[in-house]
KOLZADO-895745 format. One record per atom (N, C-alpha, C, O): residue in one letter; x, y, z. Coordinates in steps of 0.2 Angstrom, whole numbers, plus 2048, in hexadecimal, padded with zeros to 3 digits. Layout:
N
AXYZ;...
This chain:
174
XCC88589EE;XCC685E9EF;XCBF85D9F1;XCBB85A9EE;XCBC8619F8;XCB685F9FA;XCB38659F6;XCB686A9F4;XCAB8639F5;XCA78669F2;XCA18679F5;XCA18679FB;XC9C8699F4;XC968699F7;XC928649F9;XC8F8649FF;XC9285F9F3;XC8E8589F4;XC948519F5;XC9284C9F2;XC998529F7;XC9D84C9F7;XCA584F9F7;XCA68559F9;XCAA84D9F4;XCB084E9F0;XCB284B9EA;XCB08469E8;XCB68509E7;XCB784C9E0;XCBD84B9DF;XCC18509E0;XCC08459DB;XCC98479DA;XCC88469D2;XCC68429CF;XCCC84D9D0;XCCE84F9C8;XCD584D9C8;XCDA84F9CC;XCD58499C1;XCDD8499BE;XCDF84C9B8;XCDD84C9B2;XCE38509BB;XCE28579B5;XCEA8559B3;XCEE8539B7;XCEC8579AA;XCF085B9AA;XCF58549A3;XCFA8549A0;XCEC84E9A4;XCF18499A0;XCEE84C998;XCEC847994;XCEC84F996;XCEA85098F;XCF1852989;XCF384F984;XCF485798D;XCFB858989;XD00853989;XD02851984;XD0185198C;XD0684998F;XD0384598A;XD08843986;XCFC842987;XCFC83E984;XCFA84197C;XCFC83F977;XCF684597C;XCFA84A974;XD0184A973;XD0384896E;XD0684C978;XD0B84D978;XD11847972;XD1584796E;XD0E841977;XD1183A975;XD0D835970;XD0F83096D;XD0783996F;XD03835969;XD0282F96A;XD0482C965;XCFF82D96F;XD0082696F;XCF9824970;XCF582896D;XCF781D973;XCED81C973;XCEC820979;XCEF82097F;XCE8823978;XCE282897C;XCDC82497E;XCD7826981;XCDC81E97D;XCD681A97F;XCDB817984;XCDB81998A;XCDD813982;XCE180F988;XCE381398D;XCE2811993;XCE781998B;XCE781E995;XCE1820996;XCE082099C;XCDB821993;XCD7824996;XCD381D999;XCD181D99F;XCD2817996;XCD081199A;XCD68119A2;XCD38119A7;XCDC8129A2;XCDE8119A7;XCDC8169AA;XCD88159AF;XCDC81C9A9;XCD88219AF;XCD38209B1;XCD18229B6;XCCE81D9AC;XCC881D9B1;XCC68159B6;XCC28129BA;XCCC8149B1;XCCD80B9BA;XCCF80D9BF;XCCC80C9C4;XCD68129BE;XCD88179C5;XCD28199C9;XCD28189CF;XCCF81C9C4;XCC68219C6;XCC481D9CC;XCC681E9D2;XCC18189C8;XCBD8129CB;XCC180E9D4;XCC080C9D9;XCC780D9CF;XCCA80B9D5;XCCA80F9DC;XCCA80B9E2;XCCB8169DC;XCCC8199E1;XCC58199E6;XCC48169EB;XCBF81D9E1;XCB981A9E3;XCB58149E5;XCAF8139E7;XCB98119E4;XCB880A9E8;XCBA8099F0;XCB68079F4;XCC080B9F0;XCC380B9F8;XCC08109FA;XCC0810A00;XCBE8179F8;XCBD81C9FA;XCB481D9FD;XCB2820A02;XCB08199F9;XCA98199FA;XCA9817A03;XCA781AA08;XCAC810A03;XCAA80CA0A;XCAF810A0E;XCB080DA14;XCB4816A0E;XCB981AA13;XCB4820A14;XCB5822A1A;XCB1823A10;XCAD829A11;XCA6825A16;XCA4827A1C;XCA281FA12;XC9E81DA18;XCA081BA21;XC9D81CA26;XCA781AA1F;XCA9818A27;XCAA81EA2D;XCAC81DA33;XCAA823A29;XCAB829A2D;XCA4830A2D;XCA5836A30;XC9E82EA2A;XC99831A28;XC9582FA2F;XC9482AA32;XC93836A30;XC90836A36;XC89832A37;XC85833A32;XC8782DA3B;XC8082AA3C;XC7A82EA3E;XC7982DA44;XC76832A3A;XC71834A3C;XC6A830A3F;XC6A82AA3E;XC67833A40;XC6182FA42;XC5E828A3C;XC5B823A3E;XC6082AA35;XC5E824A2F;XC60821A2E;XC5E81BA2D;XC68825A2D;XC6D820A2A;XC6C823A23;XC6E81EA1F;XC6B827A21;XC69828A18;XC6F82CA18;XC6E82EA13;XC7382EA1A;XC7B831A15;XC7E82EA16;XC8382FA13;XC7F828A1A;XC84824A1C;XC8281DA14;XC8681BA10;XC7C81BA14;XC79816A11;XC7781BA0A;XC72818A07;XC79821A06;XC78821A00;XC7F8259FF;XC7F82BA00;XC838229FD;XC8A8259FD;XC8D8219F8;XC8E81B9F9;XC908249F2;XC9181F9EC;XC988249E6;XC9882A9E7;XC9B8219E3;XC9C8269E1;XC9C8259D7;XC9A8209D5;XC9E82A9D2;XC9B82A9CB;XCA282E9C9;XCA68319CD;XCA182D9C2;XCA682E9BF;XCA28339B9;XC9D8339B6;XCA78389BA;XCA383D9B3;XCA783E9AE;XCAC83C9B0;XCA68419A9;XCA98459A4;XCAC83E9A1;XCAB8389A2;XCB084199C;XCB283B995;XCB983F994;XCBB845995;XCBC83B992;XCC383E990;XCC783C995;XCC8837998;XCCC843994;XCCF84799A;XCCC84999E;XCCE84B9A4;XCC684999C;XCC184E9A4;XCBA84C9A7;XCB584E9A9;XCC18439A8;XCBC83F9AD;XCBD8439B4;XCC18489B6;XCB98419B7;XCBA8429BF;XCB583D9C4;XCB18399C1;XCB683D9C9;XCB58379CD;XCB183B9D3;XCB48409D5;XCAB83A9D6;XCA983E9DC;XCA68389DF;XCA38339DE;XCA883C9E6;XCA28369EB;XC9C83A9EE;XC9D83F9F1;XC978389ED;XC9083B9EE;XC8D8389F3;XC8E8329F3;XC8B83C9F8;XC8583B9FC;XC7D83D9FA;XC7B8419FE;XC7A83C9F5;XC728419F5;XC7083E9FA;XC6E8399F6;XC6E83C9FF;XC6B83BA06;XC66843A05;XC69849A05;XC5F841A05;XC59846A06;XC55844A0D;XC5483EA0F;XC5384AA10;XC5084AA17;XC4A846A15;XC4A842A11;XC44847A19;XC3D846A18;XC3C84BA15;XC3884AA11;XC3D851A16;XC39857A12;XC3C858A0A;XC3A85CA06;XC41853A08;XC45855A02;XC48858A02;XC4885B9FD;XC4D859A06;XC5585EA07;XC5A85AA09;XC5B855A0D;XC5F85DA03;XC65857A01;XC6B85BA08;XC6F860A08;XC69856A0F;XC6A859A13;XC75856A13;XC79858A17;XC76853A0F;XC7F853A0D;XC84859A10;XC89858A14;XC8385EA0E;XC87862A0D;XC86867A11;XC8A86CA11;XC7F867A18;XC7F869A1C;XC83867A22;XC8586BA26;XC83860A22;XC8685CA26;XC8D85DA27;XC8E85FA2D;XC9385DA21;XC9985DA20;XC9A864A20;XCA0866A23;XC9586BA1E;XC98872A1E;XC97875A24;XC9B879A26;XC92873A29;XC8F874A2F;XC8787AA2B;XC8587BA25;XC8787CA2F;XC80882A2E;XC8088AA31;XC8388BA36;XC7D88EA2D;XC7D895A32;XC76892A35;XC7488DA33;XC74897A39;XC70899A3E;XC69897A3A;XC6889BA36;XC66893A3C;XC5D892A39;XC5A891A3C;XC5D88EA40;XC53891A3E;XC5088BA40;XC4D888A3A;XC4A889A35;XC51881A3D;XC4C87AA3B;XC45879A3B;XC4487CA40;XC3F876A38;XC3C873A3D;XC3D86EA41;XC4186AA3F;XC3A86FA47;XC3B868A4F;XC38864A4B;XC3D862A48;XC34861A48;XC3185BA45;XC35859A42;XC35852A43;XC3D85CA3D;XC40859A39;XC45855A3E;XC49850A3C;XC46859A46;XC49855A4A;XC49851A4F;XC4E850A53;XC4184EA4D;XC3F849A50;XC40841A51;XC4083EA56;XC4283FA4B;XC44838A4B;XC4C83AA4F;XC4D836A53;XC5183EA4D;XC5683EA50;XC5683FA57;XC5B83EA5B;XC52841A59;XC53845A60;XC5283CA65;XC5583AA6A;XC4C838A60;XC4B834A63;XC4F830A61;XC4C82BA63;XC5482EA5F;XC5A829A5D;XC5F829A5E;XC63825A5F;XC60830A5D;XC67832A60;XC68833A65;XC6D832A68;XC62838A6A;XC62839A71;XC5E831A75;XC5F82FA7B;XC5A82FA71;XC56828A77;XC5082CA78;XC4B829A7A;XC4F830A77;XC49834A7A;XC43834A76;XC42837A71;XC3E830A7A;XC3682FA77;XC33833A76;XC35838A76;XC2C833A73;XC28837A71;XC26839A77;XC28835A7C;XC2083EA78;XC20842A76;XC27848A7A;XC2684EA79;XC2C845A7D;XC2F848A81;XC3384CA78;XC32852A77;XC38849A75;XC3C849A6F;XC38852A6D;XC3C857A6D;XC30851A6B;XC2F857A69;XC3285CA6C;XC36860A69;XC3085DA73;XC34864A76;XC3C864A76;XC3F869A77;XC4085FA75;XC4785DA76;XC49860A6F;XC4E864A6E;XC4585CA6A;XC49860A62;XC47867A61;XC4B86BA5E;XC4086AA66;XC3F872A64;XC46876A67;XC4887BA64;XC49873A6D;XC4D877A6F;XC54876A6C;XC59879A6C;XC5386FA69;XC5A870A63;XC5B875A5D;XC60878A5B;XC54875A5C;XC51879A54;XC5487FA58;XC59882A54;XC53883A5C;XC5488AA60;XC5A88BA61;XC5B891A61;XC5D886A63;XC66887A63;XC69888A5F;XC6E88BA5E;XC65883A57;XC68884A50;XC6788AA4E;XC6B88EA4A;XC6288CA51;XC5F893A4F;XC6389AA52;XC618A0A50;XC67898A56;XC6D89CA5B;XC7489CA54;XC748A0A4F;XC77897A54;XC7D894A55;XC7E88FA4D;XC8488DA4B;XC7A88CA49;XC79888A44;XC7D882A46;XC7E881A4C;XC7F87EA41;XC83879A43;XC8A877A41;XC8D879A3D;XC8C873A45;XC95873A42;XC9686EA3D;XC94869A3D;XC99873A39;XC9E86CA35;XCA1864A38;XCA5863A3C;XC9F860A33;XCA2859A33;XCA5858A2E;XCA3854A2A;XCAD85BA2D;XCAE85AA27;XCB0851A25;XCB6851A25;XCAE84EA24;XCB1845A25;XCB3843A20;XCB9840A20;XCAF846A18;XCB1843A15;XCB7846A13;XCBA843A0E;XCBB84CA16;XCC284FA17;XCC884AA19;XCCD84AA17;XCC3847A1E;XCC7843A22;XCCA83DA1F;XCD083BA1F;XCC3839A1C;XCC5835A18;XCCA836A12;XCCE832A11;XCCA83CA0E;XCCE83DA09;XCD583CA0D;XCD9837A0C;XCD6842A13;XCDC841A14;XCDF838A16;XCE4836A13;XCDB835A19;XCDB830A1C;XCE082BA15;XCE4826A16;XCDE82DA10;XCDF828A0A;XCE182AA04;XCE18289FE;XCE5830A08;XCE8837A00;XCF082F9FE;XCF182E9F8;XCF482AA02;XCFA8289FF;XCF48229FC;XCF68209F6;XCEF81F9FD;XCED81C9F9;XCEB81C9F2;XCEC8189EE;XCE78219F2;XCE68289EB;XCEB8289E9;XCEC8259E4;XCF082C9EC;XCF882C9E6;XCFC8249E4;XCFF8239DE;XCFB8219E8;XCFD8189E5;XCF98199E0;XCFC81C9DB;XCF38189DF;XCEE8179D9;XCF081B9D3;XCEF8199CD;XCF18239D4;XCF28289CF;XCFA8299CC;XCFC82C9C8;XCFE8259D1;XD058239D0;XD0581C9CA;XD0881B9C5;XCFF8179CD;XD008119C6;XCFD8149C2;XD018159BD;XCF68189C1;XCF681A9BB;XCF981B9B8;XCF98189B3;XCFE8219B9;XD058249B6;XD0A8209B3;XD0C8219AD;XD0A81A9B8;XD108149B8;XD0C8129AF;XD0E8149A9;XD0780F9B0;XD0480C9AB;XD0180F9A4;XCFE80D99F;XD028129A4;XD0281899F;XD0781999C;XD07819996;XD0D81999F;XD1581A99F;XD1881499C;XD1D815998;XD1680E99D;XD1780799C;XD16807995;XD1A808991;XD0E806993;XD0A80998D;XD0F80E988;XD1380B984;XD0E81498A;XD15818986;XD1D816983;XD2181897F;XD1D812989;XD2480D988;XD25809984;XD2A805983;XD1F809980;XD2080197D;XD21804976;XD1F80A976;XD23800970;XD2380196B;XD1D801967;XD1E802961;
């Protein structure tokens, strides 16, 4: 499920199933959160591989992911806090796109010269006329890390299939 600052995959729905069976509640929930872990593992460097390269490199290079909640209601998210120069957790503009603003040109200085090639003092007038276009039209979505999801939804289910598997094994046993 994407979310504002990244996506997150909840596994819902094992609380009944192991009250149900009365069995260790510690041992599934250690295997859920190896699942957790596991997924977040291949999914961190799949979300990096598809994140747009901006002028720094800081959403690409602060991308990790965390494990919350206890119980049944662990969950797993991948984060990017990647912050501007001015302190704007600029993530979730990226992948939502933007309505209509002006930026300041200053903040699209370094990009104008890195991503267009274009020096000083030229870049100033090139980013004001960007900021003015944003200020038209905003900017488009890059959904990627959608793409990554999709990209890796049968891997996901292998992982949340052993879960199951091994849980079920566990339950089997006398």
């Amino acid at each position: 499920m994407a979310t504002e600052d990244g996506f997150k995959i909840e596994v819902v729905g094992m609380e009944p199933l192991v009250k149900k069976l009365n069995r260790s509640q510690t041992e599934n929930l250690i295997a859920l959160n190896k699942g957790l872990r596991e997924i977040g593992q291949f999914m961190v460097p799949a979300v990096k591989a598809v994140t747009p390269r901006g002028a720094s490199g800081r959403l690409r290079g602060r991308t990790f992911f965390e494990i919350k909640g206890k119980g049944h209601d662990m969950e797993m998210k991948i984060v990017q806090p990647a912050k501007s120069k001015t302190g704007y957790y600029y993530g979730g503009a990226v992948r939502g796109g933007t309505r209509p603003h002006f930026p300041p040109p200053s903040a699209l200085y370094d990009w104008v010269m890195v991503k267009l090639g274009i020096p000083m003092p030229a870049a100033r007038g090139v980013a004001f006329l960007i900021a003015r276009k944003i200020s038209e039209v905003g900017t488009k979505p890059q959904p990627y890390q959608k793409e990554a999801l999709k990209a890796n939804m049968t891997k996901i289910q292998n992982v949340v299939n052993g879960i199951g598997q091994k849980i079920a094994i566990k339950i089997a046993q006398p």
